[in-house]
Legacy VTK file of the C-alpha trace (Angstrom):
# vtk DataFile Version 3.0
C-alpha trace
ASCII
DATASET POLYDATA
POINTS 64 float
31.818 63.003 12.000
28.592 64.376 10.482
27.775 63.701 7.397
26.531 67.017 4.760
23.019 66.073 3.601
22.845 66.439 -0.548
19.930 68.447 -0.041
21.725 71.186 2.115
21.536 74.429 0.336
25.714 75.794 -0.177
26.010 79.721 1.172
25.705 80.640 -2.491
22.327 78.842 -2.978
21.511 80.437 0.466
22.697 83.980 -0.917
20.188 83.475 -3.824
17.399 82.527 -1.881
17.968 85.402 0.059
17.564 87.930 -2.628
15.218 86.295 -4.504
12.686 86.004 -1.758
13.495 89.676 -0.231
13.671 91.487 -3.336
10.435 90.347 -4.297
8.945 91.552 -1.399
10.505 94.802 -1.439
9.087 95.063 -5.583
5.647 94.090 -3.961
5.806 96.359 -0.704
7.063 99.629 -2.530
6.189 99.642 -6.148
2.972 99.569 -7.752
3.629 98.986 -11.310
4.176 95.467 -12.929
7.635 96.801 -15.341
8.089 98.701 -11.758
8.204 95.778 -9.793
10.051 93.471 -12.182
12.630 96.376 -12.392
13.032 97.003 -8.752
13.320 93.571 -8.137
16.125 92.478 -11.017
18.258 95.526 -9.617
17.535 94.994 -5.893
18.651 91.475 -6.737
22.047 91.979 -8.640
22.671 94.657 -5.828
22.045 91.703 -2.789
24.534 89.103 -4.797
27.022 91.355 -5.618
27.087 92.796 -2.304
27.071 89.643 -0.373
29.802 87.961 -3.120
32.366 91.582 -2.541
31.776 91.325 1.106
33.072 87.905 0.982
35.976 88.398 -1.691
37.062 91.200 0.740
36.776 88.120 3.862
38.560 85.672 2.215
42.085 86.888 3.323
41.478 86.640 7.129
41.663 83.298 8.932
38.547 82.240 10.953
LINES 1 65
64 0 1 2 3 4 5 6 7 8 9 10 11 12 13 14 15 16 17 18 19 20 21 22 23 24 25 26 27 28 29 30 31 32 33 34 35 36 37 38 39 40 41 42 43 44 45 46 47 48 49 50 51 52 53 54 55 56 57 58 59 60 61 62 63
């Protein structure tokens, strides 16, 4: 059996990374203010994690 590395990232870490990097890039690509950016980026964030965590509350019920 395969053993995990400790420095694998869990889907939660992975879900983080995700927004992080991708909302910053959307804040960068559309926005041209700084308060814009930071804004667009904080609520493009929450809206990535809370999607991704509802999509997967919904999942949990059904077997693999």
């Amino acid at each position: 059996m395969a053993r995990v590395s400790d420095t694998a990232m869990t889907h939660f870490q992975a879900i983080l990374f995700f927004a992080v990097v991708i909302s910053v890039a959307f804040a960068f690509m559309t926005k041209r203010g700084r308060r814009e950016r930071l804004l667009y980026a904080l609520w493009s964030f929450l809206g990535f994690v809370l999607i991704a965590v509802a999509i997967g509350w919904l999942l949990f019920p059904f077997p693999r």
